[in-house]
Every structure is written in structure tokens, then in C-alpha cells.
PALOFI-398922 format. One record per residue (C-alpha): x, y, z; residue number from 1. Coordinates in nm, 2 decimals, padded with zeros to 4 digits, always signed. Example, Ala and Ser with C-alpha at 12.3 -4.5 7.8 and 13.67 -1.06 7.14 Angstrom:
<sites>
<site><xx>+01.23</xx><yy>-00.45</yy><zz>+00.78</zz><i>1</i></site>
<site><xx>+01.37</xx><yy>-00.11</yy><zz>+00.71</zz><i>2</i></site>
</sites>
This chain:
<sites>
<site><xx>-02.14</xx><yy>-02.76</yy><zz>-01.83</zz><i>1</i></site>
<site><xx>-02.40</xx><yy>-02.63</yy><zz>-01.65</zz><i>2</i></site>
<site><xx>-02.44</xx><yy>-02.26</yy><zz>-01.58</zz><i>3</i></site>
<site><xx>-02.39</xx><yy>-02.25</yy><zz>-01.21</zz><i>4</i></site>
<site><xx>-02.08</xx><yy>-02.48</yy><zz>-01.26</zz><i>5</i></site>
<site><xx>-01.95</xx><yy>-02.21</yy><zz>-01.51</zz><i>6</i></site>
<site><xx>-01.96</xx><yy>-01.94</yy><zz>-01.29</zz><i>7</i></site>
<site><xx>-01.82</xx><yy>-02.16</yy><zz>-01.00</zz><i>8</i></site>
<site><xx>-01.57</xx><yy>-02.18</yy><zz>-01.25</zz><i>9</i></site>
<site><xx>-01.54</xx><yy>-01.82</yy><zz>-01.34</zz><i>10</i></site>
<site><xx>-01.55</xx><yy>-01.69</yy><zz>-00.93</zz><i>11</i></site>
<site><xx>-01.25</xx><yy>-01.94</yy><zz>-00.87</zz><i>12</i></site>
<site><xx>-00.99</xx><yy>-01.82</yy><zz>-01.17</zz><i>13</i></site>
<site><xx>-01.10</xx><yy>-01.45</yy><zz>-01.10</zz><i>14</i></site>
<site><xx>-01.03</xx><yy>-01.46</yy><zz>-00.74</zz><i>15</i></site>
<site><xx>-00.74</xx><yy>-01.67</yy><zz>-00.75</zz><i>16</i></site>
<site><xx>-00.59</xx><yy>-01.41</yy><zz>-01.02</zz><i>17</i></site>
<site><xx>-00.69</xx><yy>-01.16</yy><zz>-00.71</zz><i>18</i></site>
<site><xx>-00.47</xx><yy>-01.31</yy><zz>-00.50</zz><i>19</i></site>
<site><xx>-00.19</xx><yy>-01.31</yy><zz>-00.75</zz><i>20</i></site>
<site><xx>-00.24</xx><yy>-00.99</yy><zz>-00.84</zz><i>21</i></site>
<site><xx>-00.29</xx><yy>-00.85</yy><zz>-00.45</zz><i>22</i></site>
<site><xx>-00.07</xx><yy>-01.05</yy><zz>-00.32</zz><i>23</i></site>
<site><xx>+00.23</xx><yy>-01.19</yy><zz>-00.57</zz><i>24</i></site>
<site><xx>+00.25</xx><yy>-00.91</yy><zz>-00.76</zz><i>25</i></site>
<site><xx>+00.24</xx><yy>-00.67</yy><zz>-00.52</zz><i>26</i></site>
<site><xx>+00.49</xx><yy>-00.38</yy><zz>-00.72</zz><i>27</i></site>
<site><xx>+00.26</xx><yy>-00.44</yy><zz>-01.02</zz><i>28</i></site>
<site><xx>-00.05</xx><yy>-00.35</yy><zz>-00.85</zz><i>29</i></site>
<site><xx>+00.16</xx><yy>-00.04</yy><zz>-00.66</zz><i>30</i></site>
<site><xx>+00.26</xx><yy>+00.08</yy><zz>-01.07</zz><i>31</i></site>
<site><xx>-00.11</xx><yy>+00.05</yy><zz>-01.14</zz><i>32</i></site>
<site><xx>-00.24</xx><yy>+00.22</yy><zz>-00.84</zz><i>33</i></site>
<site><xx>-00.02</xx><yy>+00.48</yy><zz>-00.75</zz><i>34</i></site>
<site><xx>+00.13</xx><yy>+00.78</yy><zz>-01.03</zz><i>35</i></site>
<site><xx>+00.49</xx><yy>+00.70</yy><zz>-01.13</zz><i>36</i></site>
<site><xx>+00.56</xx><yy>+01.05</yy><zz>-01.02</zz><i>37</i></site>
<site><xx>+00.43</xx><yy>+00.95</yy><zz>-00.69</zz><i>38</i></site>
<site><xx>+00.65</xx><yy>+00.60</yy><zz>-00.62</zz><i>39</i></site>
<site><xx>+00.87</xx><yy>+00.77</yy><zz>-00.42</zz><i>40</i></site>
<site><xx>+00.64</xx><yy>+00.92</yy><zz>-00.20</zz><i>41</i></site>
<site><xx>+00.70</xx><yy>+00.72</yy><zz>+00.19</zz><i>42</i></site>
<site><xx>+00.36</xx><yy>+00.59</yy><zz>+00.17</zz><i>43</i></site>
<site><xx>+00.40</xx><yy>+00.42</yy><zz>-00.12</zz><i>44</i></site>
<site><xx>+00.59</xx><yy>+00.07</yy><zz>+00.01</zz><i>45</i></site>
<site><xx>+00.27</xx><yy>+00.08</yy><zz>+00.23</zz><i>46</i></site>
<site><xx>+00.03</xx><yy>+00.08</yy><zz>+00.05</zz><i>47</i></site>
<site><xx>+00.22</xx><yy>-00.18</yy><zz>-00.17</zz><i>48</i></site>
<site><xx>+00.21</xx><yy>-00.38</yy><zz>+00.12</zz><i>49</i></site>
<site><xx>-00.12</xx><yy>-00.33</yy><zz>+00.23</zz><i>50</i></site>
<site><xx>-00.27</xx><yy>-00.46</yy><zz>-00.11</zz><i>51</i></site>
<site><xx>-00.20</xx><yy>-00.84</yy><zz>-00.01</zz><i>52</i></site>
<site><xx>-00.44</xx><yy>-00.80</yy><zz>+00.22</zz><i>53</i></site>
<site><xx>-00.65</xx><yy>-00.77</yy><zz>-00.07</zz><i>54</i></site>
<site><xx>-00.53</xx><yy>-01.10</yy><zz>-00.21</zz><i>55</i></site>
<site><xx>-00.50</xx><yy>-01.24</yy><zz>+00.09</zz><i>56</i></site>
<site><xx>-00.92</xx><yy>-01.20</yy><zz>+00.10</zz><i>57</i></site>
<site><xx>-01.00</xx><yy>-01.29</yy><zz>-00.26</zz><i>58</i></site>
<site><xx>-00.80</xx><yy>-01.66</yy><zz>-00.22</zz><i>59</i></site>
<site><xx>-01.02</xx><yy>-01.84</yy><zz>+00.01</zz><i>60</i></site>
<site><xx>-01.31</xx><yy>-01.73</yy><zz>-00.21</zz><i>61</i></site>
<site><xx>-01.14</xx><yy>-01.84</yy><zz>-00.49</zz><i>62</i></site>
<site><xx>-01.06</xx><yy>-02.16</yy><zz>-00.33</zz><i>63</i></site>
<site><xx>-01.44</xx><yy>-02.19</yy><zz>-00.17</zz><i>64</i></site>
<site><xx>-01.52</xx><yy>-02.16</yy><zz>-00.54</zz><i>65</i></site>
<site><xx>-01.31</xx><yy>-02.43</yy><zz>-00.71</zz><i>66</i></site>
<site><xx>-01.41</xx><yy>-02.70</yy><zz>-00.40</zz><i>67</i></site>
<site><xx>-01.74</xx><yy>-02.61</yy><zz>-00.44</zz><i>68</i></site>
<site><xx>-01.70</xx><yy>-02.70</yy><zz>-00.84</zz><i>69</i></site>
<site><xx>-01.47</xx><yy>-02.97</yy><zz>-00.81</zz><i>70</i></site>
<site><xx>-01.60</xx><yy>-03.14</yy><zz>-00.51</zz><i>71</i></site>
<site><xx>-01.97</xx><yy>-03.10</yy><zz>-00.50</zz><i>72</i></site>
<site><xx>-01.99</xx><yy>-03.13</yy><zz>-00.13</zz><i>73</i></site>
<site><xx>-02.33</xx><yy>-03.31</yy><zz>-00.01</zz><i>74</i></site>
<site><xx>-02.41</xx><yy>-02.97</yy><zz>+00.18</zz><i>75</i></site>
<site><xx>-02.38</xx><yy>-02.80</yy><zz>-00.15</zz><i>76</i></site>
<site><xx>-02.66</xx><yy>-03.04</yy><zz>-00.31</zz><i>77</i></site>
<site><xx>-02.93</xx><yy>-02.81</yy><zz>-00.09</zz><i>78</i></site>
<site><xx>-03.09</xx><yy>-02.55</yy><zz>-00.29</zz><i>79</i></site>
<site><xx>-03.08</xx><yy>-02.32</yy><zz>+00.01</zz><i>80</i></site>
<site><xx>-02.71</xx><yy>-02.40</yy><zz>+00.04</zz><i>81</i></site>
<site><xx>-02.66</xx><yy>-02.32</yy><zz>-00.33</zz><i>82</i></site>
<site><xx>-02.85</xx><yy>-02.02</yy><zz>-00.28</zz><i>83</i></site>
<site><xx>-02.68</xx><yy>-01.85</yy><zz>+00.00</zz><i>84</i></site>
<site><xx>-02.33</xx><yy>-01.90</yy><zz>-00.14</zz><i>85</i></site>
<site><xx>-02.43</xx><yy>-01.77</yy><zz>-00.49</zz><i>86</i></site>
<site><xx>-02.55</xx><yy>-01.47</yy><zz>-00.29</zz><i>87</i></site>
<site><xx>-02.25</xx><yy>-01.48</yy><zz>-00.12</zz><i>88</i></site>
<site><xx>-02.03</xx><yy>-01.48</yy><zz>-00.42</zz><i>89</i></site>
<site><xx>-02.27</xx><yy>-01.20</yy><zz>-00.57</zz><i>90</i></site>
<site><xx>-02.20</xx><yy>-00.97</yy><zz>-00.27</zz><i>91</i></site>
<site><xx>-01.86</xx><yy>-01.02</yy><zz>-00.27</zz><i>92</i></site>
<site><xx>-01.82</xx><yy>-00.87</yy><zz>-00.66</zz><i>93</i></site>
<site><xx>-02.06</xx><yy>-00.60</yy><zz>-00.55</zz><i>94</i></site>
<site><xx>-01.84</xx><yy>-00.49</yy><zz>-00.31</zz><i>95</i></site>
<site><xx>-01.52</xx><yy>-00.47</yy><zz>-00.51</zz><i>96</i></site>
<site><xx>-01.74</xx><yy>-00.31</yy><zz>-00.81</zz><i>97</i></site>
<site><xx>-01.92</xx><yy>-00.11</yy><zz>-00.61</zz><i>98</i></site>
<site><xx>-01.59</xx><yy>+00.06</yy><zz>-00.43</zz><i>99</i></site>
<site><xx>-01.49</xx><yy>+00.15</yy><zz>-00.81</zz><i>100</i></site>
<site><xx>-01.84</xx><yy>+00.32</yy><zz>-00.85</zz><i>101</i></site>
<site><xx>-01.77</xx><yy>+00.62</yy><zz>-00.64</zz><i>102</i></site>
<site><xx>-01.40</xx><yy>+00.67</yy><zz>-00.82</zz><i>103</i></site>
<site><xx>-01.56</xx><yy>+00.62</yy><zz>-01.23</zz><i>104</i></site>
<site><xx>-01.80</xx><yy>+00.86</yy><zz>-01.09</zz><i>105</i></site>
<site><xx>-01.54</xx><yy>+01.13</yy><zz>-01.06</zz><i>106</i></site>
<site><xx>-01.41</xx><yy>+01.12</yy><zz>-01.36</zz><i>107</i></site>
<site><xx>-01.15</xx><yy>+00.82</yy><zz>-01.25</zz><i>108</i></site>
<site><xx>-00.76</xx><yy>+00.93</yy><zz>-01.12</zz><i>109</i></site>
<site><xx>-00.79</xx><yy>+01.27</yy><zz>-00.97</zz><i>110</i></site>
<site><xx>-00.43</xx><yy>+01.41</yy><zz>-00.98</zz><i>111</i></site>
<site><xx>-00.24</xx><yy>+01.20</yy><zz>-00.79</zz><i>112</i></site>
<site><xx>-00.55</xx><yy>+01.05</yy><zz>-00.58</zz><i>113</i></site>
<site><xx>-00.75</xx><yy>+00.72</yy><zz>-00.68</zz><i>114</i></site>
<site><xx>-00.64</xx><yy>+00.47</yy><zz>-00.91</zz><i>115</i></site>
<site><xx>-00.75</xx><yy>+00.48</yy><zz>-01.30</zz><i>116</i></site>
<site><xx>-01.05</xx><yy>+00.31</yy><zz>-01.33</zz><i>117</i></site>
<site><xx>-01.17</xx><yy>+00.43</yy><zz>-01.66</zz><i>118</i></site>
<site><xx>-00.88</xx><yy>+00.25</yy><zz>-01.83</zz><i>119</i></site>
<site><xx>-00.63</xx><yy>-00.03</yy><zz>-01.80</zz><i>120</i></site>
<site><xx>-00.66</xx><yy>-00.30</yy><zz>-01.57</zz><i>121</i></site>
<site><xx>-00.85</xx><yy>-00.12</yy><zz>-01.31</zz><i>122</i></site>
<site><xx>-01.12</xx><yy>-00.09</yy><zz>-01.59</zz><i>123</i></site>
<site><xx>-01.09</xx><yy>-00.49</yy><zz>-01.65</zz><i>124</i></site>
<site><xx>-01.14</xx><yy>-00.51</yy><zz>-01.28</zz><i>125</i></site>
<site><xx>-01.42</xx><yy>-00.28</yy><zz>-01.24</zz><i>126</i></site>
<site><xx>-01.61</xx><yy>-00.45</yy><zz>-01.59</zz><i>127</i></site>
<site><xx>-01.57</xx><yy>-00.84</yy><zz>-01.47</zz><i>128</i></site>
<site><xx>-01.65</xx><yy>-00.74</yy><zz>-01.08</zz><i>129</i></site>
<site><xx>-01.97</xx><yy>-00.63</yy><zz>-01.24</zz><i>130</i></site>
<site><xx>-02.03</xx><yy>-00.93</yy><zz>-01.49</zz><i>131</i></site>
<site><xx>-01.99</xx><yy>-01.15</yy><zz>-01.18</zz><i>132</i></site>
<site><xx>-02.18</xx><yy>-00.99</yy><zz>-00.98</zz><i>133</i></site>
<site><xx>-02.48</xx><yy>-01.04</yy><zz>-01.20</zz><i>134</i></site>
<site><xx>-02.40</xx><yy>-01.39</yy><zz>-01.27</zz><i>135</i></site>
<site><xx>-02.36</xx><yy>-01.51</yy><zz>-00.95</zz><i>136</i></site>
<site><xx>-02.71</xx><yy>-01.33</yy><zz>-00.87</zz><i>137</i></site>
<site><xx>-02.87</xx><yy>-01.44</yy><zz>-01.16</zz><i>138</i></site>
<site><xx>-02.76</xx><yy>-01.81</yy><zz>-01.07</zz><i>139</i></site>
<site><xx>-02.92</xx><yy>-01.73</yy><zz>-00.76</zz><i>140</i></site>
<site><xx>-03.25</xx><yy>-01.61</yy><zz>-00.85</zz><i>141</i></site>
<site><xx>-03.28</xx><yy>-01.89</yy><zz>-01.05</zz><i>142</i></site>
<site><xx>-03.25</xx><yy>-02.11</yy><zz>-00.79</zz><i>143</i></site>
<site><xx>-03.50</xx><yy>-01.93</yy><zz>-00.55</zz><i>144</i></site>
</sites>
């Protein structure tokens, strides 16, 4: 397997696990977000429902992704094509890393604000954001 095709590979089952996370498993994501002393605050079946927006973003990425692997489109045979959707795929892990940065720069969860990033899932979030990131650039400086 080549190494583009790998990461393809990767960027599909990690945003698709997005959208299951955001979206499916919404109450999950509120536990791991929000203080348990804090559930029953009003906001709190808001923001829950706010986070599938989140999925609902990640799954046509993922999707983009797994087409792009499985079906090697004839546009996707263009180095330039390649290129800018390697760049895309970087960009989009940079921005869900690079939202994290400003929380694991405080220290993580702040009394009841932010979400832990320094530990738990957040931190497995925050670590493979970053991994892609560099993986989908690196595909794409290796193809400019």
C-alpha cells in the first residue's frame, strides 16, 4: 500500500469515527466534555446537541477520503489534484489540533471551563489530529 493510499485510509476511519463520535454518540462526547458536576447545568443538552454539528462536518471528509481511496477518480490521477486535497486534508487536522492548542496551553480543564485535553480521549484527539496533520502535509510536499 502506498503511502498516500494509507493516509487516505487513515483520514477516512478517523473522520468517520468523528462523526460517530459528534454525532451518534452525542451524550458520550457531552460526559467527556462537560464536568459531571456540571450536566445539569441548562446549557448542557445544548451543547450536547450542538456537537453533531461537529460530526456532521467530519463525515463528508471522511467519506471524500474513502472515494478518493476506493475509487481513484480520473480527476484524482493529477498531481495538482492530489496536492490540493492532501492540503486540504492537512488543514482540516490543523484546525481541530490547532483549537486544542490554546486549551493544553492552559494547563487543560480550567474548573468547570474547557474540555480535558491533557488526558483521556480529548488527548487521543488532540495527538492523532496532529499525526494527520503532518501526514497528510508530508504526502503533500512529496508530491510538489
Amino acid at each position: 500500500m502506498r503511502f498516500s493510499s494509507f493516509v487516505l485510509l487513515l483520514n477516512a476511519l478517523w473522520f468517520c469515527a468523528a462523526f460517530v463520535q459528534f454525532s451518534i454518540a452525542q451524550r458520550n462526547t457531552l460526559k467527556i466534555l462537560v464536568p459531571r458536576e456540571e450536566r445539569g447545568n441548562p446549557i448542557a443538552p445544548t451543547l450536547s446537541a450542538s456537537v453533531a454539528f461537529l460530526g456532521g462536518i467530519n463525515l463528508p471528509i471522511g467519506l471524500l477520503s474513502l472515494y478518493l481511496l476506493l475509487a481513484r477518480p480520473p480527476f484524482f490521477q493529477a498531481a495538482e489534484a492530489q496536492l490540493a486535497l492532501f492540503l486540504f486534508f492537512a488543514a482540516c487536522h490543523f484546525s481541530q489540533f490547532a483549537y486544542n492548542l490554546p486549551v493544553v496551553m492552559r494547563g487543560g480543564r480550567v474548573g468547570v471551563a474547557y474540555w480535558p485535553v491533557l488526558k483521556g480521549p480529548m488527548l487521543r484527539i488532540f495527538v492523532i489530529d496532529a499525526t494527520l496533520f503532518v501526514a497528510n502535509l508530508a504526502v503533500a510536499l512529496l508530491l510538489a
